[in-house]
C-alpha positions as CSV (number, residue, x, y, z in Angstrom):
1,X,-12.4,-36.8,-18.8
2,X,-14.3,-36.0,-22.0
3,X,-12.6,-38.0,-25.4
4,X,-11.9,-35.7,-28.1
5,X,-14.5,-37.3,-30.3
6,X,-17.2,-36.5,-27.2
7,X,-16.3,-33.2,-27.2
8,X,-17.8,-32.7,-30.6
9,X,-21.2,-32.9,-29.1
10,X,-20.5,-31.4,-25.5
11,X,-18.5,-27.9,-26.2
12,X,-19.3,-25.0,-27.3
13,X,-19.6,-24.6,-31.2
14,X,-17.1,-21.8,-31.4
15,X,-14.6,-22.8,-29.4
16,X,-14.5,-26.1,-31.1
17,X,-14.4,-24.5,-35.0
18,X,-11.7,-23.1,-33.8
19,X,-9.7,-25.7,-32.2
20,X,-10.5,-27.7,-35.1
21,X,-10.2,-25.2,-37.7
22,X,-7.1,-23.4,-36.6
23,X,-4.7,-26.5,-37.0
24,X,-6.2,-27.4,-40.3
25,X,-5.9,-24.0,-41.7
26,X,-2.4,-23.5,-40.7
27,X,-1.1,-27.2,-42.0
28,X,-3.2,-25.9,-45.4
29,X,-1.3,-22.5,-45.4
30,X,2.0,-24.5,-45.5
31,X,0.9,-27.0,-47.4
32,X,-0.3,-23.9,-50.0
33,X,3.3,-22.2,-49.3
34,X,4.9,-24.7,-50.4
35,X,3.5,-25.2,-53.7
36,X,3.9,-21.3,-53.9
37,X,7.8,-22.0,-52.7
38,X,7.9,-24.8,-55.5
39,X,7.0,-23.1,-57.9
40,X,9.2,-20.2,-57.1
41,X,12.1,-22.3,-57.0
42,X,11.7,-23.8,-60.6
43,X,10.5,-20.4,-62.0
44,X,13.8,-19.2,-60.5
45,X,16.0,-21.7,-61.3
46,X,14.7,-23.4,-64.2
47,X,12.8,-20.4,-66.3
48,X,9.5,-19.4,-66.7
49,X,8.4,-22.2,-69.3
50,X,9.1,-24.8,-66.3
51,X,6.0,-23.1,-64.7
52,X,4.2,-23.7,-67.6
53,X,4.9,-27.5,-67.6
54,X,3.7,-27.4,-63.7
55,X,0.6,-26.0,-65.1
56,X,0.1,-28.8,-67.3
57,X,1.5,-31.2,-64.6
58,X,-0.7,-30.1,-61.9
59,X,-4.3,-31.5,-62.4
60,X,-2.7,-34.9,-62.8
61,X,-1.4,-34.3,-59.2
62,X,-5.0,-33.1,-58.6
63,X,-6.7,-36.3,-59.3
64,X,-4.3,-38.6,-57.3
65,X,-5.7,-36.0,-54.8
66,X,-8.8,-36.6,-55.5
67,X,-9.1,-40.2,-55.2
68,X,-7.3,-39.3,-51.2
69,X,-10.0,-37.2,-50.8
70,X,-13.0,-39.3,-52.0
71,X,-11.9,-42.1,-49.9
72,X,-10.8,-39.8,-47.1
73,X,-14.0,-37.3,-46.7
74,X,-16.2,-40.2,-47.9
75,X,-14.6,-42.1,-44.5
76,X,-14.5,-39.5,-41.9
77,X,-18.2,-38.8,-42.9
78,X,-18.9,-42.2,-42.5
79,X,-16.5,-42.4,-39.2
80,X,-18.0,-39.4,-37.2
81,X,-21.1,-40.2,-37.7
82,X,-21.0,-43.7,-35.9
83,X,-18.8,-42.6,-33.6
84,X,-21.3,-40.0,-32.4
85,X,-23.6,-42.7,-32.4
86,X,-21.1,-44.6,-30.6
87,X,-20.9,-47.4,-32.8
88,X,-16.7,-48.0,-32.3
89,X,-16.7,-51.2,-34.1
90,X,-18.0,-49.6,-37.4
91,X,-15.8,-46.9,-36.9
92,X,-12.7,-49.3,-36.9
93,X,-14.4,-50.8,-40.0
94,X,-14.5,-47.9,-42.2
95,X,-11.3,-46.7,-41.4
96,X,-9.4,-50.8,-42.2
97,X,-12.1,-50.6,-45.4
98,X,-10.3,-46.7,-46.4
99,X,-6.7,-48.4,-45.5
100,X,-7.5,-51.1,-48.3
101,X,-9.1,-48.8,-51.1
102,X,-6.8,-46.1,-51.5
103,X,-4.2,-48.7,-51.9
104,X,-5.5,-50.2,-54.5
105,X,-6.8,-47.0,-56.1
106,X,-3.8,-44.6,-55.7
107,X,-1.6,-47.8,-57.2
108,X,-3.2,-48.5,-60.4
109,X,-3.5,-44.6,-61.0
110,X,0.1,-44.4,-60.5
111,X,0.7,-47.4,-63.0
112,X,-1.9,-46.0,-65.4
113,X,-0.1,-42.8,-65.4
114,X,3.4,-44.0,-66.0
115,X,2.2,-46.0,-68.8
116,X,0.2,-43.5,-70.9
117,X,2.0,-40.1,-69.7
118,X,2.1,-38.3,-73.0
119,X,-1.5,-38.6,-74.0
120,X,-2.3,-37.9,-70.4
121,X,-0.3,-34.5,-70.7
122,X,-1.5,-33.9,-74.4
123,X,-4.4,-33.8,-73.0
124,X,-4.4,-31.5,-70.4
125,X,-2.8,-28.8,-73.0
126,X,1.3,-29.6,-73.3
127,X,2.9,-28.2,-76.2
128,X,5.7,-29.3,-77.4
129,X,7.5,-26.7,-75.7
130,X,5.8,-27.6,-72.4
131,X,5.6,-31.2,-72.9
132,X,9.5,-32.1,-71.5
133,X,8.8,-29.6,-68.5
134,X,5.4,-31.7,-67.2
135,X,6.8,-35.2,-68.4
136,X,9.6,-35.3,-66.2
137,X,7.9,-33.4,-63.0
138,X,4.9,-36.1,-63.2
139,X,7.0,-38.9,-63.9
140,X,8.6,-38.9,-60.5
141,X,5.7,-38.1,-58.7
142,X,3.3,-40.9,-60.0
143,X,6.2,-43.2,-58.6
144,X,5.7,-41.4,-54.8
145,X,1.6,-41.5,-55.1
146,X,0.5,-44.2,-52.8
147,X,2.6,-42.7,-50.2
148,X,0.6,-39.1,-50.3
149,X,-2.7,-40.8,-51.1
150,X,-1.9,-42.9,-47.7
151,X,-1.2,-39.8,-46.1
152,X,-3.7,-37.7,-47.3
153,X,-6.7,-40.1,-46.7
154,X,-5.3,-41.0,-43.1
155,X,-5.6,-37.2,-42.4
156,X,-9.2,-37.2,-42.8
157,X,-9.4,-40.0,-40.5
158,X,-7.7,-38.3,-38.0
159,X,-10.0,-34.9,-38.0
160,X,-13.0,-37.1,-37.6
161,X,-12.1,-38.2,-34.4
162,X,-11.3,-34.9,-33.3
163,X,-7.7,-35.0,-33.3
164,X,-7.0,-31.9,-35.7
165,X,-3.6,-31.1,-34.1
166,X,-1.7,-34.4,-35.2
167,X,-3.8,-34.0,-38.7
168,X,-1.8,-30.5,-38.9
169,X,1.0,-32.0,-38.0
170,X,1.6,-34.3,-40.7
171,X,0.5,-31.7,-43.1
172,X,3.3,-29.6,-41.7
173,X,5.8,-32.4,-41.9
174,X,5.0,-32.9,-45.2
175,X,5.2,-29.5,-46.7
176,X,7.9,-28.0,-44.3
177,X,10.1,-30.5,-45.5
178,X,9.4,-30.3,-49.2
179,X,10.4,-26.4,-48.9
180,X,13.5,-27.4,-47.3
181,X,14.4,-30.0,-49.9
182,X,13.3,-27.9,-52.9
183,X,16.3,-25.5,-53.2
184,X,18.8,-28.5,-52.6
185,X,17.6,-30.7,-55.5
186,X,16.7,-27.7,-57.6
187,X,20.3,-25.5,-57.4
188,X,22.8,-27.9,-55.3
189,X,22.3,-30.7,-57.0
190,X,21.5,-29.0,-60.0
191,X,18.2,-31.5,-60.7
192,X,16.1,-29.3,-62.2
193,X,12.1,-29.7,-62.3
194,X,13.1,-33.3,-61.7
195,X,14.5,-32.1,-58.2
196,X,11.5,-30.6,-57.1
197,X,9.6,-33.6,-57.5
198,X,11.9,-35.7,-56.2
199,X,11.4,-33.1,-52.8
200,X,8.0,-34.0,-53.0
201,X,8.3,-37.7,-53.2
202,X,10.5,-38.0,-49.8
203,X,8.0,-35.6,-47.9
204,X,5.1,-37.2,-49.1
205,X,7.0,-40.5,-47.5
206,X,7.8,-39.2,-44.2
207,X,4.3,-37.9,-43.7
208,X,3.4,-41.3,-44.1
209,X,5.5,-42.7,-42.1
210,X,4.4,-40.5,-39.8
211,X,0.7,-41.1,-39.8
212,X,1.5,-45.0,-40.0
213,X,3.1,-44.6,-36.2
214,X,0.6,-42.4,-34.6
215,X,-2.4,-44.7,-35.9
216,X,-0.7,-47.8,-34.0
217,X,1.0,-46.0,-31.5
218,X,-2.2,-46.2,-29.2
219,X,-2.8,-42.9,-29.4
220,X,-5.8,-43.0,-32.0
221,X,-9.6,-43.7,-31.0
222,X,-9.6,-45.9,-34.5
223,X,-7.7,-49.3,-34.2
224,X,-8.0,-50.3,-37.3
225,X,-7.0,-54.6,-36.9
226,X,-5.7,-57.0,-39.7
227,X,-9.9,-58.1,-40.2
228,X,-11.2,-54.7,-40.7
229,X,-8.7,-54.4,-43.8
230,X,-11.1,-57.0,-45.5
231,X,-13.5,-55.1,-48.2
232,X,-16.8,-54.8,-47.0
233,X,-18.7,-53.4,-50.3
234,X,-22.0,-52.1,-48.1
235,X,-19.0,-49.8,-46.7
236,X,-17.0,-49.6,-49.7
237,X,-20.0,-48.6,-51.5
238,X,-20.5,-45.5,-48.7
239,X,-17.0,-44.3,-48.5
240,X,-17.6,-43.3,-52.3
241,X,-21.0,-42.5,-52.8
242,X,-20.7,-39.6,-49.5
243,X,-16.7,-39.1,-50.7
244,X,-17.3,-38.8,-54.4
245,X,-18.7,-34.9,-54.3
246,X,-14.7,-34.2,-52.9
247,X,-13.9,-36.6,-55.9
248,X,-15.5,-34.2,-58.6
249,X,-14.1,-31.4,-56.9
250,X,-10.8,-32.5,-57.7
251,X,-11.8,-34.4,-60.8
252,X,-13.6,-31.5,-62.3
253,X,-10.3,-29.3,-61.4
254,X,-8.7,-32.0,-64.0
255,X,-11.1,-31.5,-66.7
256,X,-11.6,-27.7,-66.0
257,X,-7.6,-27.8,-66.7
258,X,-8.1,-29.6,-70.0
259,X,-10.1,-26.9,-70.9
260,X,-8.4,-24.2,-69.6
261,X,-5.1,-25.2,-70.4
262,X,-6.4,-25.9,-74.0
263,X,-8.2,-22.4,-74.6
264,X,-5.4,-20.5,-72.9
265,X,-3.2,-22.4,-75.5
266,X,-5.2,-21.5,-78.6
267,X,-6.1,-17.8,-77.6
268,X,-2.8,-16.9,-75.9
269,X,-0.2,-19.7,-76.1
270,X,2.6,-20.6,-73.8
271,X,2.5,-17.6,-72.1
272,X,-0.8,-17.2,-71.2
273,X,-0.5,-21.3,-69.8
274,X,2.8,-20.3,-67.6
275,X,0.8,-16.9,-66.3
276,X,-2.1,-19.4,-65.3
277,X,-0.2,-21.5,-63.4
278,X,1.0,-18.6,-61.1
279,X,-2.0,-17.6,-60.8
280,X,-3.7,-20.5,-60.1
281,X,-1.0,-20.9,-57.3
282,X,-1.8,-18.1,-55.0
283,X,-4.6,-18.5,-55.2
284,X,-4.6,-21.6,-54.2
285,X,-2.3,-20.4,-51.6
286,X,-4.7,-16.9,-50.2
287,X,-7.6,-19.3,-49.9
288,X,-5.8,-22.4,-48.6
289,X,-7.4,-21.0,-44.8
290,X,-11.1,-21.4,-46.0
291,X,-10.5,-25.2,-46.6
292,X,-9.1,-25.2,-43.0
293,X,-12.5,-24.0,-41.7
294,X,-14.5,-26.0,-43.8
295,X,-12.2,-29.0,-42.7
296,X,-12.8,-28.2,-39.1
297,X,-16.5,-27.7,-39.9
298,X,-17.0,-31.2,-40.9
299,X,-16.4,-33.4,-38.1
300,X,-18.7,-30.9,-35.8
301,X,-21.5,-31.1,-38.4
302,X,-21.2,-34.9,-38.9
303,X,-21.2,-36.0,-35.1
304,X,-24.0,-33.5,-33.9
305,X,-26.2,-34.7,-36.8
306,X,-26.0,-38.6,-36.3
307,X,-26.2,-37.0,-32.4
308,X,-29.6,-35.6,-33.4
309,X,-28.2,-32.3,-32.3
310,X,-29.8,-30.1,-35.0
311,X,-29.1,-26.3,-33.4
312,X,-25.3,-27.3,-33.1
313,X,-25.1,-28.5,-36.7
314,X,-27.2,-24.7,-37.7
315,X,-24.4,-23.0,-35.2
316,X,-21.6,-24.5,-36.8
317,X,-22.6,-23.8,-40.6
318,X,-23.7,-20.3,-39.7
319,X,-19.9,-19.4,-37.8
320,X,-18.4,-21.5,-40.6
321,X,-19.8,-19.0,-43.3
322,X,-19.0,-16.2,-41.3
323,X,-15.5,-17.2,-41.1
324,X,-14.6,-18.4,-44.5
325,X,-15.9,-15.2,-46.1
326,X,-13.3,-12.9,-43.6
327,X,-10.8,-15.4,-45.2
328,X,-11.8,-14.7,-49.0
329,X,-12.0,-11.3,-47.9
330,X,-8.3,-10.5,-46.6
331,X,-7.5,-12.6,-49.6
332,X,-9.3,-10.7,-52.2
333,X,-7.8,-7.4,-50.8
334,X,-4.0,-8.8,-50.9
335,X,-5.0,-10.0,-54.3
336,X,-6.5,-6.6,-55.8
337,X,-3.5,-4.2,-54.5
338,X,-0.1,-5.9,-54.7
339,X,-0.4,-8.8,-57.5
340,X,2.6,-7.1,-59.5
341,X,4.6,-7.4,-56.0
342,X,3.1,-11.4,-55.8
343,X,3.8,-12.5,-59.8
344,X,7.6,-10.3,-59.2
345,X,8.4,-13.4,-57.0
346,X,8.1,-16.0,-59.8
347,X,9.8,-14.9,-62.5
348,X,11.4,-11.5,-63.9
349,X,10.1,-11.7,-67.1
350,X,8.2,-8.0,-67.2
351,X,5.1,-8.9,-69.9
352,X,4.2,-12.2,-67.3
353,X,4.7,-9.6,-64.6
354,X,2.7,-7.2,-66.2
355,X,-0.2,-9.7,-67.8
356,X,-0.1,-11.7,-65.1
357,X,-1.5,-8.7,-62.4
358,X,-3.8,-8.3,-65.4
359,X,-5.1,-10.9,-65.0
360,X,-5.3,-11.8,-61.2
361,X,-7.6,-8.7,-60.4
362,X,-9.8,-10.0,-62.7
363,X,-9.6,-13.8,-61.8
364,X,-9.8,-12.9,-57.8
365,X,-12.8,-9.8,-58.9
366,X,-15.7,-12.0,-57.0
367,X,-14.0,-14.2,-54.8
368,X,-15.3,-12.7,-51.7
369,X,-18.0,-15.1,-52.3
370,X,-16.1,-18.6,-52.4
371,X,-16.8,-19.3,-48.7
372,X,-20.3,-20.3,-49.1
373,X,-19.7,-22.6,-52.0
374,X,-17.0,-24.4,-49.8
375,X,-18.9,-24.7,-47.1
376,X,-22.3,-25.9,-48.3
377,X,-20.7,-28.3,-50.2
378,X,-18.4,-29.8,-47.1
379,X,-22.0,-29.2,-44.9
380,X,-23.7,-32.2,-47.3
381,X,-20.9,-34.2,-46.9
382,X,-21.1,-34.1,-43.0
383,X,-24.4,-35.2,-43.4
384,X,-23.8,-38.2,-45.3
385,X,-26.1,-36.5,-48.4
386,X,-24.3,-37.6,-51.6
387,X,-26.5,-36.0,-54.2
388,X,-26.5,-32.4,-53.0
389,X,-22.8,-32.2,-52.2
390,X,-21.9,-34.3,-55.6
391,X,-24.1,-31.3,-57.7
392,X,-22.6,-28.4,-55.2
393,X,-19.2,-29.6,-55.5
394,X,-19.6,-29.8,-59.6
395,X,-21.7,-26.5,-59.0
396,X,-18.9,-23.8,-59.7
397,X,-16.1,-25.7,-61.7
398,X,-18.1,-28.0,-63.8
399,X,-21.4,-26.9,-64.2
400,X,-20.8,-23.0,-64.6
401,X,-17.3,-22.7,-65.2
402,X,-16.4,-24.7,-68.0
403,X,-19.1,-23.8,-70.6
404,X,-18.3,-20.1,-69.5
405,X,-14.6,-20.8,-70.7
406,X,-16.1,-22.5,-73.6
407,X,-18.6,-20.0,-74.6
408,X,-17.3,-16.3,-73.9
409,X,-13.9,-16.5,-75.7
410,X,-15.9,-16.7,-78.5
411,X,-18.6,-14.2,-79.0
412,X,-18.1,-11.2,-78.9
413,X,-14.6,-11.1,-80.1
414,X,-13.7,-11.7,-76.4
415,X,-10.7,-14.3,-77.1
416,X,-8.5,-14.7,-73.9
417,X,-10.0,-12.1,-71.9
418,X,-13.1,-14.1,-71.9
419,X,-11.5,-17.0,-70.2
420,X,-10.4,-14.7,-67.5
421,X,-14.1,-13.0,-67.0
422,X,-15.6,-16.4,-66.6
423,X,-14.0,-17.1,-63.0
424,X,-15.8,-13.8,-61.6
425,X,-19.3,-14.6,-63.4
426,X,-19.2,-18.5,-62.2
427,X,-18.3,-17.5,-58.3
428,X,-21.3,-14.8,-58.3
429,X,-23.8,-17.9,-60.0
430,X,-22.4,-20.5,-57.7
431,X,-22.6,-18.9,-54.9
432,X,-26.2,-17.4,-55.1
433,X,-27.0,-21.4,-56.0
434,X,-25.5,-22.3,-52.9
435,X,-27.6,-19.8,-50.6
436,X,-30.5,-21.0,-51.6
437,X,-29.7,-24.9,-51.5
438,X,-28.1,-24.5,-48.2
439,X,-31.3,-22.4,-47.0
440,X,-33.9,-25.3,-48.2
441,X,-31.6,-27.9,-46.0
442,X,-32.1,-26.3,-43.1
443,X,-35.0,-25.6,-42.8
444,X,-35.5,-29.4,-44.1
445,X,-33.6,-30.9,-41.0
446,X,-35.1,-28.7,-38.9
447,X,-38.5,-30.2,-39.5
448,X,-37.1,-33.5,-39.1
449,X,-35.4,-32.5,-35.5
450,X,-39.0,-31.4,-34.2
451,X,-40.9,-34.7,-35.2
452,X,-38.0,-37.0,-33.3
């Protein structure tokens, strides 16, 4: 009987996206709900303002996730590829090298955090109103870090060898029991924004706890052994450089909120902050499936390529594409016709219900275009090509929309509804960028397949 890492390079293409894809898509779809739920709940039971200080709490959350993710996407990279190669020892060395660095990482962020928390959040665009909202959210959750960065990172492990079903699982764990916690803290115990992160904390542990038992329960094709937790900085070195472009993602969704945050301050105020962070939310939320393809995508595309199977790597980008734009599609559509309906569920203040559908038509207007982005950017990082998936993952954030949100507000007389036409222009230039990298790589590798 076939492993599930063999498999990768034995079935067919489809049938394998999907397996893979499926499980990762519907762990991100809770994980996404429940961050929809959470915010919900403090909207509901705390005001509208509390949303506001999420807002400004959030990126902070989004670089201990990003440091997960470098480490994580940077590993499995590294992971799938030697075990398609069938290089097991090197396998069980990147994984014990991941164990060690996101320790290290994910704890001196956390004390970092703790220490300089107010600049941090003046920084990302607190007022003063805001300020007590985010301070006591990110407090708590800097203290529960290591445990989700553990988590997290483990999960990309996981997918690389094929197992995406256990990899859901913890995801589910995680987020099903966050939801579950989130009304007790929040209205029984009458905690607050304090209770909701406190829900996150404890799910964050059990999902490690979790991942902990089924990587030394036998079951996992990585056994990772007290010697392979010793840094190895040739590895070290890879695990970055591959899982920094998944670093910048997140990193860039820190500094995009420093300016976001910042501009929505000075052009709309409070308000404007509190109906971005809803926003931002479902979206997060509609599009949460396109990250499960892209997810399932990547351990395909890395094992056929150090495989040398070039047509399977083509067939897997090509149905990847196909099926992350379907995604953007249904969730452009849900987007366009009920966002009064969506916003309703947050709060029932009528100017953020009203504004706020304003303004998601207009955020969501080209977003039937995100797949391809997504997935050229996760396709370079299967192939273990820093450089192009470092620039595509800065491509649409970073490089387009940031000096959009900069620049439009302030010509002519645009103000705050120029910060909310950049997002449409930046996912039109992104993804016609991404076309035509995406189309100069394969016909690159191509080549390279036909002189081996």
């Amino acid at each position: 009987m076939l492993t599930q890492s063999e498999k990768l390079g034995t079935e067919k293409v489809g049938k394998l996206l999907y397996q893979m894809s499926l499980p990762a898509a519907i762990a991100m779809m809770v994980n996404g709900l429940y961050n929809v739920v959470d915010t919900i709940f403090i909207g509901q039971g705390v005001g509208p303002l509390a949303i506001g200080g999420l807002a400004i709490a959030f990126p902070i959350q989004m670089l201990i996730m990003g440091f997960a993710q470098m480490v994580g996407i940077g590993a499995a990279s590294a992971v799938s590829r030697n075990l398609g190669a069938d290089e097991i020892e090197k396998a069980d060395q990147v994984a014990g090298n991941a164990f060690t660095s996101i320790f290290v990482l994910s704890l001196l962020f956390s004390l970092v955090g703790l220490v300089f928390a107010d600049q941090l959040l003046y920084i990302f665009g607190a007022t003063e109103t805001l300020l007590p909202y985010a301070k006591e959210y990110i407090t708590v959750i800097l203290f529960g870090s290591v445990f989700f960065s553990f988590a997290m990172m483990s999960n990309s492990l996981i997918r690389a060898e094929g197992n995406a079903k256990v990899a859901m699982i913890t995801m589910l764990l995680g987020a099903g029991l966050n939801i579950i916690l989130d009304p007790i803290f929040i209205f029984v115990f009458d905690l607050g924004i304090r209770g909701a992160a406190l829900a996150t904390i404890i799910s964050q542990f059990i999902s490690f706890l979790y991942v902990m038992n089924y990587m030394y329960s036998g079951k996992s094709s990585l056994k990772v052994k007290l010697h392979h937790l010793k840094p190895d900085w040739k590895i070290i070195k890879e695990i970055f450089t591959v899982g920094f472009s998944a670093f910048t993602r997140s990193s860039t969704n820190s500094i995009f909120s420093i300016v976001v945050n910042n501009s929505l301050r000075i052009f709309g105020g409070d308000i404007a902050i509190t109906i971005f962070g809803i926003v931002n939310r479902v979206i997060a939320f509609l599009f949460m499936p396109i990250l499960g393809v892209v997810q399932g995508m990547q351990p395909i595309a890395g094992f056929n390529y150090g495989a040398k199977k070039i047509e399977r790597v083509k067939h897997v980008l090509k149905l990847s594409i196909i099926a992350s734009t379907v995604i953007a599609i249904l969730g452009w559509i849900i987007g366009e016709t009920i966002p009064h309906i969506i916003i309703r569920a947050f709060t029932d203040d009528v100017n953020i219900i009203k504004d706020g559908s304003y303004v998601f038509r207009i955020v969501i207007a080209m977003v039937p275009l995100l797949g391809i982005q997504f997935v050229g950017a996760t396709l370079f990082q299967s192939l273990g090509k820093a450089m192009p998936a470092i620039v595509l993952s800065l491509l649409r954030q970073f490089i387009l929309l940031i000096p959009l949100i900069l620049i439009l507000p302030r010509i002519f007389n645009l103000q705050l509804f120029g910060v909310w036409l950049a997002f449409p222009i930046a996912d039109i230039l992104a993804a016609i960028i991404t076309a035509y990298v995406l189309k100069k790589e394969m016909y690159k590798i191509s080549l390279e397949a036909n002189e081996v």
